[in-house]
N, C-alpha and C positions, 0 to 999 in steps of 0.2 A: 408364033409368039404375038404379031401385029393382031392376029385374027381374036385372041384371050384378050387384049389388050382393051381391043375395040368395045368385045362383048364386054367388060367391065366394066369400060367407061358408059357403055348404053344403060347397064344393068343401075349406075348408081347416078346417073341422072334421071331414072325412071322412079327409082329410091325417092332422091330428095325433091320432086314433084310432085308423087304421091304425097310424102310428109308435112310440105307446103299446103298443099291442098288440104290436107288433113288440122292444121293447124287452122287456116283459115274459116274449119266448119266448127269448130269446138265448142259453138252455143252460149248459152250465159256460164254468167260468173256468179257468184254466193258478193253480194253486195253489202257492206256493214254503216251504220250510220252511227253516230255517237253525239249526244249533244248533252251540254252542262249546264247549271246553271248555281248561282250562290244566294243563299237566301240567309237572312240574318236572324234566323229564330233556330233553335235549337233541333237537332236530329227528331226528338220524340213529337217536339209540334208540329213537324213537317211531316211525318209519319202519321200521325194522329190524323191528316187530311187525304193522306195516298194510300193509307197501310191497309184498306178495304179493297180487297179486289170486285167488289161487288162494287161498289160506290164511284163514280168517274165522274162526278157532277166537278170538278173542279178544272174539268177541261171542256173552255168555251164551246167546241163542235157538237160536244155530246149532250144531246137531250133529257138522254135516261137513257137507266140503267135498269138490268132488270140479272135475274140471276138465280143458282142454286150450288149448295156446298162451301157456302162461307169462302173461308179463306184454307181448305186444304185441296192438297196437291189432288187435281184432277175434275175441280170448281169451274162451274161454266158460266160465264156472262153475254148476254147479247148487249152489243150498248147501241141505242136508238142515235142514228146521223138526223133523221129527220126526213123529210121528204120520201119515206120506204126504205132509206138505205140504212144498213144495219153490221153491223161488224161479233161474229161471234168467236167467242174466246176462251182459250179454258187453259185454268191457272197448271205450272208443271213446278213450280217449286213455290214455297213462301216461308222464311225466316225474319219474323217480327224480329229479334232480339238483333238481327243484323239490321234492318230495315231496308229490307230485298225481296223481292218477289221476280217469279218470271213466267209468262205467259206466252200461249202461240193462237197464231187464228190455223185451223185443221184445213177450212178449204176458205180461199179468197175470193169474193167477185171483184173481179180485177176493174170492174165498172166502178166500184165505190175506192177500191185500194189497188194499184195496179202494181201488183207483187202475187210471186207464191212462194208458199214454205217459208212464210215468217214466223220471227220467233224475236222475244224481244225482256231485255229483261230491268226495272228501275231499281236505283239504290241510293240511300241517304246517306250521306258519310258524316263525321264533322268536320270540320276545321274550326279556325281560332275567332272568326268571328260569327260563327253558327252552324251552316250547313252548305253541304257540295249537293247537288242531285245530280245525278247521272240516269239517264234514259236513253239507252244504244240497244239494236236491232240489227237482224239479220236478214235477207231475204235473196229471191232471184226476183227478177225483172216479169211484170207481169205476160211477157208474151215468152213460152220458152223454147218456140224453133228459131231458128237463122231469120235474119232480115225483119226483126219489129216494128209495127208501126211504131208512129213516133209517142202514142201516149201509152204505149207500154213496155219502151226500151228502158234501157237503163236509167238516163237522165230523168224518165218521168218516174221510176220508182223513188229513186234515190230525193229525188225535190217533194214528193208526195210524204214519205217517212220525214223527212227534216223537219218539214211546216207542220205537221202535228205533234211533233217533239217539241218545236219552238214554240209552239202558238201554249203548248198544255203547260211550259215550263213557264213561262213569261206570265201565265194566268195565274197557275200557282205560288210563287214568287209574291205576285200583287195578293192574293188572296189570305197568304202566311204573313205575310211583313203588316198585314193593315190590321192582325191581332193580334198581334204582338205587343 
């Protein structure tokens, strides 16, 4: 009986070691960012300035925009960073009437975006004194074995998505409210 005993206690400490270990390699995580902003003009005029998936001139970073397939599901844009670096995109849903779209980049350089398998999607809501925007994305961490460096762990995907969310909602905002 001592001897079943023994072996069981050996067997399920070998168990939760194993499991331990296993948890500790489990790799990234699906990361999500969300950011807001309120603009005081109306759904259709804030729309009027995003509602191009081709057109991105209204976020500081981007230079140009270049593009093919308008605004239906499976539309491609590359949008010019500047200096070579370049972000390509292709639209997977778009509802003018809701004022929503949603896009993924297919493959990342993790040089210019350090993420992969993003996917991201913006929407104009109303409220009572104009408009909500919502711009939230999904991604993994640009490096995807164990052990990242540090400008492609988590922190650096998650801070690289914010500040182009912030920077393009903050621009828009300025760029909606001063025609208004």
């Amino acid at each position: 009986m001592a001897r079943i005993l023994l072996k069981s206690a050996f067997v399920g400490a070998a168990l939760a070691a194993s499991l331990s270990a296993a948890a500790l390699a489990h790799g990234p995580t699906r990361q999500k960012v969300v950011e807001k902003i309120d603009i005081k003009a109306s759904p259709d005029k804030v729309w009027a300035v995003i509602g191009n998936f081709q057109d991105m001139s209204w976020h500081p970073a981007v230079k140009g925009t270049t593009g093919e397939g308008g605004n239906t599901v499976g539309a491609k844009r590359t949008i010019d960073l500047g200096g070579g670096a370049a972000l390509h995109e292709e639209l997977t849903k778009y509802d003018a009437a809701d004022h929503t779209y949603s896009y993924r980049i297919p493959e990342v350089d993790v040089k210019i975006l350090p993420v992969n398998n993003y996917s991201s999607m913006i929407d104009v809501k109303p409220t009572a004194d104009g408009s909500e925007v919502e711009w939230h994305g999904a991604f993994y961490r640009g490096y995807p074995n164990n052990d990242p460096p540090p400008e492609l762990n988590e922190e650096a995907a998650i801070k690289a998505v914010t500040g182009i969310y912030t920077a393009g909602l903050q621009a828009l905002k300025k760029k909606v409210e001063a025609t208004n």
